[in-house]
ChimeraX commands (.cxc) that place a marker at each C-alpha (Angstrom):
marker #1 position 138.47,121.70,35.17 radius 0.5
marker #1 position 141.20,120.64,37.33 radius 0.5
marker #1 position 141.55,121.58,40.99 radius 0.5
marker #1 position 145.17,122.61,42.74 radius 0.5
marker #1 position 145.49,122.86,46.53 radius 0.5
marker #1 position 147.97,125.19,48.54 radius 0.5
marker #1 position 149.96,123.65,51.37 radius 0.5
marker #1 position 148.22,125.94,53.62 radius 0.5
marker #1 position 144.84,124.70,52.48 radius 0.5
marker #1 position 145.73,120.69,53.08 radius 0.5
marker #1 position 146.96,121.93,56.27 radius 0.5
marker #1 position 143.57,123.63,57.23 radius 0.5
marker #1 position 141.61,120.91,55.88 radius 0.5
marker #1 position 143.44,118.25,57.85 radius 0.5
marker #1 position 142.66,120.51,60.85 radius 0.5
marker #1 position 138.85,120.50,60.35 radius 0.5
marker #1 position 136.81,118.68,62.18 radius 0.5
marker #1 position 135.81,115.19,60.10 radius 0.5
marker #1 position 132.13,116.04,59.63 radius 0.5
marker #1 position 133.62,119.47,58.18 radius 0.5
marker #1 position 136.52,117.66,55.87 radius 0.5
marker #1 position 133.46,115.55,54.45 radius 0.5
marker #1 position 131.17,118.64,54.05 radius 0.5
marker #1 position 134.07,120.54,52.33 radius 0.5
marker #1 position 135.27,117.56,49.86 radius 0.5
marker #1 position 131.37,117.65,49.05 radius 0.5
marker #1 position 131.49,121.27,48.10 radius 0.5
marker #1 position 134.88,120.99,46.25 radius 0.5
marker #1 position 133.25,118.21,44.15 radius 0.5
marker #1 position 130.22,120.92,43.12 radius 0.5
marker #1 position 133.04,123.66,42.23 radius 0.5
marker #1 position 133.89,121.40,40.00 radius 0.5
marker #1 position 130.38,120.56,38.18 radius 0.5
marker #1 position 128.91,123.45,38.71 radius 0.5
marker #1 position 131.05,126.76,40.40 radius 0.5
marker #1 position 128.06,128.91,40.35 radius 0.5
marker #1 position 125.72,126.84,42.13 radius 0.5
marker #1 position 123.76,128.20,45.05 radius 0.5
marker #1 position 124.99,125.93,47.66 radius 0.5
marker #1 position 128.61,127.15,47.44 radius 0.5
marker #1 position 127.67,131.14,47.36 radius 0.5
marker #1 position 130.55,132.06,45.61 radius 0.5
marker #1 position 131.28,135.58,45.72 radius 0.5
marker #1 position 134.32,137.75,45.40 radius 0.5
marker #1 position 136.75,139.09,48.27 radius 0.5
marker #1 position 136.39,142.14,48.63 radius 0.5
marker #1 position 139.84,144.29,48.58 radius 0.5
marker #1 position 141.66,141.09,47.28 radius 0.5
marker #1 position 141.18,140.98,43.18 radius 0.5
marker #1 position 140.83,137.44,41.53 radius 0.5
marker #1 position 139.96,135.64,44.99 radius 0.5
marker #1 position 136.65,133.92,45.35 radius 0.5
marker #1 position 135.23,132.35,48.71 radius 0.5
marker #1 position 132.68,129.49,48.73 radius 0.5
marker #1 position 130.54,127.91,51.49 radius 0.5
marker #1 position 130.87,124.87,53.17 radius 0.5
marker #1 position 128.69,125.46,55.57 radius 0.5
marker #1 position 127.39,128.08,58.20 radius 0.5
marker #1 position 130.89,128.53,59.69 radius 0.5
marker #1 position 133.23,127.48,57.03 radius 0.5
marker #1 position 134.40,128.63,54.06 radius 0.5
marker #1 position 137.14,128.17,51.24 radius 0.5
marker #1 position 139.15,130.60,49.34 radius 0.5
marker #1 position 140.22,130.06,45.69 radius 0.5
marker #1 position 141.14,131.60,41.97 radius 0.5
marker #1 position 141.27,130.51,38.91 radius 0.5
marker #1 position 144.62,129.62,37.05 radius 0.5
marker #1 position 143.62,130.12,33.52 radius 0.5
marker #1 position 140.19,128.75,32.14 radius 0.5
marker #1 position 140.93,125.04,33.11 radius 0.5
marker #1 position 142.25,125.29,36.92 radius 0.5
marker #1 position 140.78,126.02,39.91 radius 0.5
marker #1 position 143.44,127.02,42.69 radius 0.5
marker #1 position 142.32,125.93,46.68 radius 0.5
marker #1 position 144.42,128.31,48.90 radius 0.5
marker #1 position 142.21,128.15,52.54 radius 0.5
marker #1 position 139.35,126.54,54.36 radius 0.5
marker #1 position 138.75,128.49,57.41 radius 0.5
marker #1 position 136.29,129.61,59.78 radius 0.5
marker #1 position 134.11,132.22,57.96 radius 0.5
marker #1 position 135.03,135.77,59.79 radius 0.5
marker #1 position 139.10,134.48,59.80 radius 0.5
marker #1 position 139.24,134.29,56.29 radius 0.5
marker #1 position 138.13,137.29,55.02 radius 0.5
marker #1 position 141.37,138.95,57.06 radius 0.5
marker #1 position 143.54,135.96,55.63 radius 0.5
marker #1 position 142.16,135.17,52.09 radius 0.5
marker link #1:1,2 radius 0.2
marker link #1:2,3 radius 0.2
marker link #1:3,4 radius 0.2
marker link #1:4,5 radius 0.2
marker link #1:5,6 radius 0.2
marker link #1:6,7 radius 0.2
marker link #1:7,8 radius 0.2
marker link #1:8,9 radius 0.2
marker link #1:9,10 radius 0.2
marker link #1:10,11 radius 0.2
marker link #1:11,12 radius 0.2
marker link #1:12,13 radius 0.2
marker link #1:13,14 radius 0.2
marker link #1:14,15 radius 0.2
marker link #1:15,16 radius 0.2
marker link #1:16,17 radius 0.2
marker link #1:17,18 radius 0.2
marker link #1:18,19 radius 0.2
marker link #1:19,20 radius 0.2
marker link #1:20,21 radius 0.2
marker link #1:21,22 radius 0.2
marker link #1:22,23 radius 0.2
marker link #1:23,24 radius 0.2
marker link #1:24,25 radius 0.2
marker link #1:25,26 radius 0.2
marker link #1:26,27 radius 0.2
marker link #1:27,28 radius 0.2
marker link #1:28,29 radius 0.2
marker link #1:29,30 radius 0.2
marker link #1:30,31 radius 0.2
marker link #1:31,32 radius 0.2
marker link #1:32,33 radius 0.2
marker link #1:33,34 radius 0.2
marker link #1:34,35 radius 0.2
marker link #1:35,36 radius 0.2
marker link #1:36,37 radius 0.2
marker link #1:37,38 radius 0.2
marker link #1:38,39 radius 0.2
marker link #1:39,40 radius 0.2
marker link #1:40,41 radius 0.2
marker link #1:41,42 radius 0.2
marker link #1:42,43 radius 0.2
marker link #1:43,44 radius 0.2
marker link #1:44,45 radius 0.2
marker link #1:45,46 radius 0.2
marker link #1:46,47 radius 0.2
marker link #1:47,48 radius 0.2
marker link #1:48,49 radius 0.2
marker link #1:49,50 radius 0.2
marker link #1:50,51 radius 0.2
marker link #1:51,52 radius 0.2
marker link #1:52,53 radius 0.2
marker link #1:53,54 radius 0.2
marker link #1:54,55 radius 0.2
marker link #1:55,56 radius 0.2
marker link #1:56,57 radius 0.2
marker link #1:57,58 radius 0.2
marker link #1:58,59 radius 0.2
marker link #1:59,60 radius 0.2
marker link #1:60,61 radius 0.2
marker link #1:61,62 radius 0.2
marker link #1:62,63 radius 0.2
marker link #1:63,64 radius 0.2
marker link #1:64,65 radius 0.2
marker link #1:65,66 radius 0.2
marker link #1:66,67 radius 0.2
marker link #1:67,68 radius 0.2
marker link #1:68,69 radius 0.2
marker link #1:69,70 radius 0.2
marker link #1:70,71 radius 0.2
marker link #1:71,72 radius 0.2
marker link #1:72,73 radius 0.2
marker link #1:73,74 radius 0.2
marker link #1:74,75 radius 0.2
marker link #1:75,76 radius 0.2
marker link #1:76,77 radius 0.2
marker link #1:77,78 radius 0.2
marker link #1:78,79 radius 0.2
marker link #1:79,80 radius 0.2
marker link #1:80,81 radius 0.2
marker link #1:81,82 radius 0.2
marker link #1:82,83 radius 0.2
marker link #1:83,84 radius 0.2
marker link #1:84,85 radius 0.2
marker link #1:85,86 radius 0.2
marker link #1:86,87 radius 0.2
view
């Protein structure tokens, strides 16, 4: 699986905190061996079909799809309540 990033999303990640850019390259690098691990929590968004959210940690989290069967698509990393109004 390959992973594509938004421009929005490198401009949120380059906004985190470090210690929250190192947490979420951490939990980008389980998406890609394992997407349904517990760690990330990935679950669905609710009145937005095809977008996923996954856990960084307690206050962050990162929106995606998937592009086909071989592409995973970044779009945000945001503060948890903020990105379920801006998927």
């Amino acid at each position: 699986m390959t992973i594509a990033r938004t421009d929005i999303f490198k401009k949120d990640f380059l906004a985190l905190p470090p210690e929250v850019q190192k947490a979420t390259a951490k939990q980008i690098a389980q998406l890609l061996i394992d997407h349904f691990h517990p760690s990330l929590n990935l679950e669905g968004i609710k009145g937005h079909q095809g977008l996923f959210s996954a856990r960084v940690n307690q206050r962050y989290r990162i929106s995606l799809s998937f592009q086909g069967s071989d592409t995973l698509l970044l779009r945000r990393v945001f503060d948890h309540d903020d990105l379920y109004w801006r998927p």
